[in-house]
C-alpha positions in Angstrom: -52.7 61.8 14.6 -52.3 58.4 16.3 -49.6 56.5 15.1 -50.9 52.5 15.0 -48.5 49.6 16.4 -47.1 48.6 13.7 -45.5 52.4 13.0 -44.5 52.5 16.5 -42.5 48.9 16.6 -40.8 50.2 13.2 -39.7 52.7 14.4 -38.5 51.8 17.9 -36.3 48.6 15.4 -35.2 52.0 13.2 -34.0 53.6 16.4 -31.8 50.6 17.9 -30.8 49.7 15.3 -29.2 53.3 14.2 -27.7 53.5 17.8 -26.2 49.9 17.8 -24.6 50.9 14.3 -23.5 53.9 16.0 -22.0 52.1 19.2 -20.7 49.5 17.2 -18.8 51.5 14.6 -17.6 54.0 18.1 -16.1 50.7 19.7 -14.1 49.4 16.3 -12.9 52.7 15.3 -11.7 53.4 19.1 -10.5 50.2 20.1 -6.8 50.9 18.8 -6.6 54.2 21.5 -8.5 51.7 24.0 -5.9 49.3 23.6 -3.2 51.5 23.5 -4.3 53.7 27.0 -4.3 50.0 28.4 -1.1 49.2 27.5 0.1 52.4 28.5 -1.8 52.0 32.5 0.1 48.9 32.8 3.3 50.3 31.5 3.3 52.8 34.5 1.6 50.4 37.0 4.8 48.3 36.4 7.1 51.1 36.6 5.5 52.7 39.4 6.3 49.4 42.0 9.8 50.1 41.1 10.5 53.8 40.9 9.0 57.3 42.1 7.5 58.4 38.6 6.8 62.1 38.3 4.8 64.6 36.2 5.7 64.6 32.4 8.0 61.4 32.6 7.7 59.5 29.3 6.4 56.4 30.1 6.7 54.5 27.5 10.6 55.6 26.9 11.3 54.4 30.7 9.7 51.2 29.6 11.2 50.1 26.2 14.9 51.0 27.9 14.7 49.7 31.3 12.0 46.9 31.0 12.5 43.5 29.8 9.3 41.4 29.7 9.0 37.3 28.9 6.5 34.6 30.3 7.8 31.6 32.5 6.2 28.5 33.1 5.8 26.7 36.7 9.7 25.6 36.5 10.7 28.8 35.9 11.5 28.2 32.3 10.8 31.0 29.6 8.4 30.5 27.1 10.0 31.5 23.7 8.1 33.4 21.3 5.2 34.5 24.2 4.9 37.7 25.2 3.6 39.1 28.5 0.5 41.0 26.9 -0.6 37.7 25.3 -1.3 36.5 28.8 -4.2 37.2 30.5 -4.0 37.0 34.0 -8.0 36.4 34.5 -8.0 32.8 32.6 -4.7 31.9 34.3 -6.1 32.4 37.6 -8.6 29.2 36.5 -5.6 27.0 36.1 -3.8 24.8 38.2 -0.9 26.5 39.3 1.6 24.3 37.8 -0.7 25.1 34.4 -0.2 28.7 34.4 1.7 31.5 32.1 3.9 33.9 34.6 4.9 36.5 33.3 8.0 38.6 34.7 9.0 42.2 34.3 12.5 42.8 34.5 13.6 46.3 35.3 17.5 46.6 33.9 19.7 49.1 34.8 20.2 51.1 32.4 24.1 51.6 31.9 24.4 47.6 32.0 21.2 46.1 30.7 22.7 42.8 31.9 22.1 43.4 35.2 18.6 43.4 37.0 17.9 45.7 39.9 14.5 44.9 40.0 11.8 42.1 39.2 8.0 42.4 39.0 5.7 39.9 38.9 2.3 40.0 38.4 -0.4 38.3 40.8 -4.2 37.6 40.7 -6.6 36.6 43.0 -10.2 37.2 45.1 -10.7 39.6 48.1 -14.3 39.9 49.6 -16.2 41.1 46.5 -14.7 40.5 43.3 -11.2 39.8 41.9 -7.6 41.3 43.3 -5.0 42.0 41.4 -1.4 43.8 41.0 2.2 44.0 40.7 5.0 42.8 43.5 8.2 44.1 42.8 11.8 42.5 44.5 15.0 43.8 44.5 17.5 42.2 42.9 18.2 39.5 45.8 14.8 38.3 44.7 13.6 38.3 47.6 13.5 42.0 49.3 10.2 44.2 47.9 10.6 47.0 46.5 6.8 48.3 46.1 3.5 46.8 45.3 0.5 47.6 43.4 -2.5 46.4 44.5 -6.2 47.0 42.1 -10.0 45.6 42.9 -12.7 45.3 41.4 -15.4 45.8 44.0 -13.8 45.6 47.5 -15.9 47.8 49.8 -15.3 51.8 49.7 -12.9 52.7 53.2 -12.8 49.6 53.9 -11.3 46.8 52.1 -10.8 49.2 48.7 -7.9 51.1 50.7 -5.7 48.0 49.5 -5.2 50.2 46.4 -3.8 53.8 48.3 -0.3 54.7 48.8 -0.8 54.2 52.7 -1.6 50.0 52.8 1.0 49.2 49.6 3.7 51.4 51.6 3.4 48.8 54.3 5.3 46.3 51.9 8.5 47.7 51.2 11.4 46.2 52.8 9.2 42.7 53.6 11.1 39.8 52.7 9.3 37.0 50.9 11.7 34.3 51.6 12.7 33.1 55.5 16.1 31.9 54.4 15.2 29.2 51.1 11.8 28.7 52.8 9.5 31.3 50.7 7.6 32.4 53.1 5.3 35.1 51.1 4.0 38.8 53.2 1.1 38.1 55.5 -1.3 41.1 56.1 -2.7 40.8 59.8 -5.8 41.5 61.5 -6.8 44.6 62.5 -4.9 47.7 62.3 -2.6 50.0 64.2 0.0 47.2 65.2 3.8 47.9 64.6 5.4 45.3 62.6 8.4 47.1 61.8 10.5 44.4 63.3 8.8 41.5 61.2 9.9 41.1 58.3 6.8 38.7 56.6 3.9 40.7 58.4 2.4 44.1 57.6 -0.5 46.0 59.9 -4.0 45.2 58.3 -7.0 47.3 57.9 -9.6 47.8 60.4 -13.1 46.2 58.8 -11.6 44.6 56.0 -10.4 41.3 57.5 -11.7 39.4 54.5 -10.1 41.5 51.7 -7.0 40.9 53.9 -6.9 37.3 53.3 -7.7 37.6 50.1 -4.6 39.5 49.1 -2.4 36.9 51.4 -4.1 34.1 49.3 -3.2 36.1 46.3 0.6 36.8 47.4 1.0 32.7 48.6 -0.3 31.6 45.9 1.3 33.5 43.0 4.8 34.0 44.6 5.1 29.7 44.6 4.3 29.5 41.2 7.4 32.1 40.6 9.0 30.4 43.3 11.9 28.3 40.9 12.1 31.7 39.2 13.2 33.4 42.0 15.5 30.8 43.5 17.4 30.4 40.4 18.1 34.1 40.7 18.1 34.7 44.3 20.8 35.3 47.2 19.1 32.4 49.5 18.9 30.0 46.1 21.2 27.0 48.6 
């Protein structure tokens, strides 16, 4: 029998709005793992700029007792009562540097959680497509890196997207940010297959991706001044 219209637009209404009751009640009732398997992916990309992690390592054991996490402002002044999870890097980004919420990472040793062996420090920015982002981790001169973790959102596939594999972020370590007190940031160059091992603020590029290049040097410049006072009032070049 033919259904008329009117049975037809009820029912399609009944249908969505069964399913939107479904994917609504799914989101609420899931949002606490969501929110914890977040937490958890930025627990290890932190951890993972500083140290080798391996299989079964407890992740959030190595955090609680070797990380230390506050939010600075542009002076290099900590924030009381923030916490580095209330900042969202994505809004920051919109502000004037000397507006924005840093926060720091501080990776303690672990027989004398007084002293830091390394720092990470998150950064933000835009490559060719879409927003950059990551972690850049200095030794504890402040000035030495120890490893950096680079995530996209849309750079190109081979191309500019490589800035997020083990082979471009190994370029990094041992670059110095600072030429003496000057901070001089870690320039990716263009094109690719140059040794640099000799330059200490330059690392080989990728081939094609020129653009996503300057993107992450924009990113590095620009989020490595605004922890600039930070680092000098820590750092081995600090005059």
């Amino acid at each position: 029998m033919r259904q008329s219209n009117t049975y037809i637009v009820l029912y399609a209404v009944a249908i969505t709005v069964v399913c939107g009751g479904l994917l609504a009640f799914a989101a609420v009732s899931l949002k606490d793992k969501q929110d914890a398997n977040i937490a958890l992916e930025q627990k290890k990309n932190i951890l993972s700029s500083v140290i080798t992690l391996k299989e079964g390592d407890n992740i959030d054991q190595l955090y609680s007792s070797q990380v230390k996490g506050f939010v600075l402002d542009y002076s290099g002044n900590v924030k009381e009562g923030m916490k580095p999870e209330q900042v969202e890097l994505a809004k920051e980004y919109k502000k004037a540097p000397t507006e924005r919420l840093l926060p720091v990472y501080e990776f303690r040793n672990q027989a004398d959680p007084s002293k830091v062996e390394y720092a990470v420090m998150p950064v933000y920015g835009y490559g060719l497509w879409n927003n950059i982002w990551g972690f850049v981790a200095v030794k504890s001169d402040f000035s030495t890196i120890q490893g950096v973790k680079f995530q996209h959102a849309g750079e190109t596939p081979g191309l500019g997207a490589r800035i997020d594999s083990d082979e471009i972020q190994e370029r990094y370590k041992g670059k110095t940010i600072f030429d003496n007190a000057t901070l001089t940031s870690v320039a990716m160059q263009k094109g690719e297959g140059q040794d640099y091992g000799d330059e200490p603020h330059k690392v080989d590029g990728m081939s094609g991706a020129t653009l996503t290049g300057k993107g992450v040097n924009n990113m590095l410049k620009d989020y490595l001044s605004c922890y600039e006072s930070y680092l000098k009032k820590n750092s081995a070049v600090n005059p």
